[in-house]
C-alpha positions as CSV (number, residue, x, y, z in Angstrom):
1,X,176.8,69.1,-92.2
2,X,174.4,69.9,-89.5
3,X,174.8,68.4,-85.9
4,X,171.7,67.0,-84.3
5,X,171.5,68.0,-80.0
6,X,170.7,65.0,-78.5
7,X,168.3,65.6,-75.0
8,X,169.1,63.9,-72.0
9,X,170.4,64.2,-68.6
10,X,173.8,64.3,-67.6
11,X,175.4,61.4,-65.4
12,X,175.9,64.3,-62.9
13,X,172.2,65.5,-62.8
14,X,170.9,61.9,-62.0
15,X,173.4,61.3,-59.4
16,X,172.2,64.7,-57.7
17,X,168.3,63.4,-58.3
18,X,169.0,60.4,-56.8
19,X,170.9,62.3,-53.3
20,X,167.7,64.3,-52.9
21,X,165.7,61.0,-53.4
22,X,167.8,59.0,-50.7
23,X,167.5,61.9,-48.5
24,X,164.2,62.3,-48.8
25,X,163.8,58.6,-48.1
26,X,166.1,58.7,-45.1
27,X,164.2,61.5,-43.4
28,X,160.7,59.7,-44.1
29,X,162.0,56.5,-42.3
30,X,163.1,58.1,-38.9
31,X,160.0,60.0,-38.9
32,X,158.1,56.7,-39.3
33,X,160.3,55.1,-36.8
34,X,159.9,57.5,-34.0
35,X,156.1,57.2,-34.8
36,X,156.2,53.8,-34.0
37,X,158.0,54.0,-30.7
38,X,155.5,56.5,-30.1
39,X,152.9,54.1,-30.8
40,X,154.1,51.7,-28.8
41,X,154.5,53.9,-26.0
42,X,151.0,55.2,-26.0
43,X,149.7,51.5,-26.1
44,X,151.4,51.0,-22.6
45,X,149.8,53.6,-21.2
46,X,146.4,52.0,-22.7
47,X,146.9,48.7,-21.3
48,X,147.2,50.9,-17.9
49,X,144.4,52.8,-18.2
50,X,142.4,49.7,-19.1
51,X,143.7,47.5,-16.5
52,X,143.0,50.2,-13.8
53,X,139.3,50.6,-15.4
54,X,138.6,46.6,-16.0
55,X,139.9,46.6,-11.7
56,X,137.6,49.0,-10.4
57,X,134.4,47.7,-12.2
58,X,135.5,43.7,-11.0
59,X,136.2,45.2,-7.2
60,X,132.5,46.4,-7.8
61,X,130.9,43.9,-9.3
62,X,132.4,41.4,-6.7
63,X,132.2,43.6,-4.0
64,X,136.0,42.8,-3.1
65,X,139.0,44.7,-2.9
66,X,141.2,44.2,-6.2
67,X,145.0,44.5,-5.8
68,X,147.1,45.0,-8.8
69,X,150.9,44.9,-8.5
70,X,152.7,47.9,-9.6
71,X,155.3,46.8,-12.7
72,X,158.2,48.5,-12.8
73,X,159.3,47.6,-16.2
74,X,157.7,46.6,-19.5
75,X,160.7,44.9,-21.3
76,X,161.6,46.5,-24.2
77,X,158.9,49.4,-24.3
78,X,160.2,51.2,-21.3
79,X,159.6,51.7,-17.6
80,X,157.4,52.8,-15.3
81,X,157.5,55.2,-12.1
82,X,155.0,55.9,-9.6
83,X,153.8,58.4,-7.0
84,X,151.2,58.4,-4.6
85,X,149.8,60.7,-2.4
86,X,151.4,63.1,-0.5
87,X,155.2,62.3,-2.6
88,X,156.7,65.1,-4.3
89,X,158.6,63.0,-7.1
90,X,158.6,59.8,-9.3
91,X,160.2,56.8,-7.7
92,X,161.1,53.2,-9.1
93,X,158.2,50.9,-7.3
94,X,159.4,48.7,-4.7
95,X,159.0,44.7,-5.4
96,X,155.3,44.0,-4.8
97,X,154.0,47.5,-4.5
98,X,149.8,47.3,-5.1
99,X,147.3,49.6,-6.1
100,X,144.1,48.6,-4.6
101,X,140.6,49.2,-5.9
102,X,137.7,49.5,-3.0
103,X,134.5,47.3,-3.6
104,X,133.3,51.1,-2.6
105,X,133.8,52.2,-6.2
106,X,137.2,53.8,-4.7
107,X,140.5,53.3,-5.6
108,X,143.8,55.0,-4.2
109,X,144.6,57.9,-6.3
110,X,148.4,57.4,-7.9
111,X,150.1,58.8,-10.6
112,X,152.2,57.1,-13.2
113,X,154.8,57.5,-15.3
114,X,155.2,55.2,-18.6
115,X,158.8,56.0,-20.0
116,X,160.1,54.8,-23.0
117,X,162.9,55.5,-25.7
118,X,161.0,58.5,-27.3
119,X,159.3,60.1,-24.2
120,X,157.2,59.6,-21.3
121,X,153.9,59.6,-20.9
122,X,152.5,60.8,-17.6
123,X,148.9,59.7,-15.8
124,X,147.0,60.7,-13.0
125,X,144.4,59.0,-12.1
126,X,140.8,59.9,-10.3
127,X,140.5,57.8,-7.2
128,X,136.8,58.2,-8.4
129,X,136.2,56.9,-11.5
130,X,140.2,54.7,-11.4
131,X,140.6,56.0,-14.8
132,X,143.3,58.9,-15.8
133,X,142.2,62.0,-15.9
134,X,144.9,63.8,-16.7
135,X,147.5,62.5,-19.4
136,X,150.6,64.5,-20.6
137,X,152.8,63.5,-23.5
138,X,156.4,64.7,-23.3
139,X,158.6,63.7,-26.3
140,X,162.5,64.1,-26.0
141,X,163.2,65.8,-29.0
């Protein structure tokens, strides 16, 4: 009598197929996850660069002086720190701390710093033009 092989995986190779899988699965999710805090982060500093953009053209426009108050949180998505001119280091702002924007097409030039779970994301901004002209991304890794 002649035995037949039969093909087929083992109950120990699919269990090892399946590890890689899940690990491969796992590492693919944090790597989307941190690309989302990222995102979010990056769409802060957006809504900063646009709000400082949107003030200087209005303070134009209406040929008045625009004020916008300085946040010092955004919820969830992080913090932000300030300096202005003339300070060596980032500092919390104080409670009703403004950035102006001159009818002159001038506005006070400031750097920010929008902080958040995977990073910071720092600004500085042209007291020109009021929009950033220089923007660093530093991730914590």
């Amino acid at each position: 009598m002649q035995r037949t092989l039969q093909r087929g995986f083992t109950l120990l190779e699919i269990c090892i197929a399946m590890a890689i899988g899940s690990l491969l699965i796992g590492v693919a999710v944090m790597g989307i996850s941190s690309v989302n805090d990222e995102n979010a982060l990056q769409r802060q500093a957006s809504r900063i660069e646009l709000t400082a953009r949107e003030s200087m053209i209005k303070a134009v426009m209406d040929q008045h002086p625009i004020r916008v108050e300085i946040p010092g949180g955004l919820g969830a998505d992080g913090d932000v720190t300030v300096k202005r001119y003339g300070e060596k280091q980032f500092r919390k702002p104080v409670r009703g701390e403004f950035w102006e924007f001159s009818p002159t097409g001038i506005c006070e030039p400031l750097e920010l710093r929008v902080i958040g779970q995977t990073g910071s994301i720092e600004m500085g901004f042209d007291p020109l033009t009021g929009c950033a002209r220089n923007r660093s991304v530093i991730v914590k890794g």
